[in-house]
ZAMARGU-4260 file (C-alpha; in steps of 0.2 Angstrom, whole numbers, plus 5000, padded with zeros to 4 digits):
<rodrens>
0) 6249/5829/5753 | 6242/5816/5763 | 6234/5817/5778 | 6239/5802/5793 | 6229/5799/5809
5) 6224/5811/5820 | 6226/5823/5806 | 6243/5825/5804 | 6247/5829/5786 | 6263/5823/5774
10) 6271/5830/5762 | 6283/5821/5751 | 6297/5832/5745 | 6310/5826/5730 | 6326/5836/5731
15) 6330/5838/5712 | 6346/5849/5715 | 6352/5839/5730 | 6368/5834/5722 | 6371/5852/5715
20) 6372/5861/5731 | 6381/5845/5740 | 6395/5847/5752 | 6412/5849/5750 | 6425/5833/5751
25) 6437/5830/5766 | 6446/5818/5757 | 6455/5824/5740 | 6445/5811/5726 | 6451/5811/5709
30) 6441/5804/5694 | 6447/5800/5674 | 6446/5813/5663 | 6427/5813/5655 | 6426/5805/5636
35) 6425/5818/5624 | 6436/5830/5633 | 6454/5821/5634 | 6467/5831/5625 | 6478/5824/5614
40) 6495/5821/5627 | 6487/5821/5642 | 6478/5805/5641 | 6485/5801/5658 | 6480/5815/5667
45) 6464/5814/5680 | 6452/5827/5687 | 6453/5831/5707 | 6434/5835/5713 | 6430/5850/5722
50) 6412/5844/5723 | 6405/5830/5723 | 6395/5822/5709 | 6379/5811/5712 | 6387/5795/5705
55) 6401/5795/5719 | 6397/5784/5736 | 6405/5802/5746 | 6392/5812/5736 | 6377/5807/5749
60) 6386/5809/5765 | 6392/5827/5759 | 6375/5830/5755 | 6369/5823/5771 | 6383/5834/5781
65) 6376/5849/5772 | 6358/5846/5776 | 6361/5844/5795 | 6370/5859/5798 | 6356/5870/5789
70) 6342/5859/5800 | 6353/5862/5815 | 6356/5879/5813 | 6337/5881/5809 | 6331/5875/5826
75) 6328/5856/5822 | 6334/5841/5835 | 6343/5826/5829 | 6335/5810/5833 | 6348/5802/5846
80) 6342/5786/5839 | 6337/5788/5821 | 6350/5797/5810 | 6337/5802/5799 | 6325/5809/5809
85) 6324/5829/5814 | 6310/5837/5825 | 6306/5855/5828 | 6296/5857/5842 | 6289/5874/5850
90) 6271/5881/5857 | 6264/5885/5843 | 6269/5869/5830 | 6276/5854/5829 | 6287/5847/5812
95) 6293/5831/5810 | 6308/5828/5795 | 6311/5810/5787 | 6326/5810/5776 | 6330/5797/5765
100) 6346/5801/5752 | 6337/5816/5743 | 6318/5811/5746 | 6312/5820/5761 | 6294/5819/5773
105) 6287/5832/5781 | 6277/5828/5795 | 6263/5839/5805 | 6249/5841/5813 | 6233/5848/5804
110) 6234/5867/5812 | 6230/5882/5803
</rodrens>
């Protein structure tokens, strides 16, 4: 926790399980089987994701989908003009969330 000017205080936030609870695909995307687990005669088959894996470029924007619906639906505002940029706003508090691939900040002022 940091604390910014005029008091308003940071927290930095790695999300270890981002890519565990990502989104699901819109498009089908298959992968090779993994080594170590191709049966003998079915060297040519592939694996069709359900999920996706953290490895895949389609992981981050499933997770990025999944992350703004849950803000969304939680009350926050999507910054018009920065894509990751989500504000909360009422009387009584005021919180600001960065996100950058599965790092995340959260931004407030210094209010009991």
């Amino acid at each position: 926790m940091r604390h910014l000017h005029h008091g308003w205080i940071v927290h930095q936030l790695d999300i270890k399980t981002t890519f565990l609870h990502d989104g699901d695909f819109h498009d089908e995307v298959y992968v090779s089987q993994p080594h170590g687990f191709v049966e003998k005669g079915q060297e040519n088959k592939v694996c069709r994701l359900k999920k996706s894996l953290y490895s895949l470029r389609q992981a981050r924007r499933a997770w990025h989908e999944k992350i703004h619906a849950y803000l969304v639906a939680h009350g926050f505002c999507k910054s018009p003009s920065e894509n990751t940029l989500y504000v909360k706003r009422s009387c009584d508090y005021f919180l600001v969330i960065i996100l950058y691939v599965d790092d995340m900040l959260l931004i407030r002022p210094d209010v009991d």
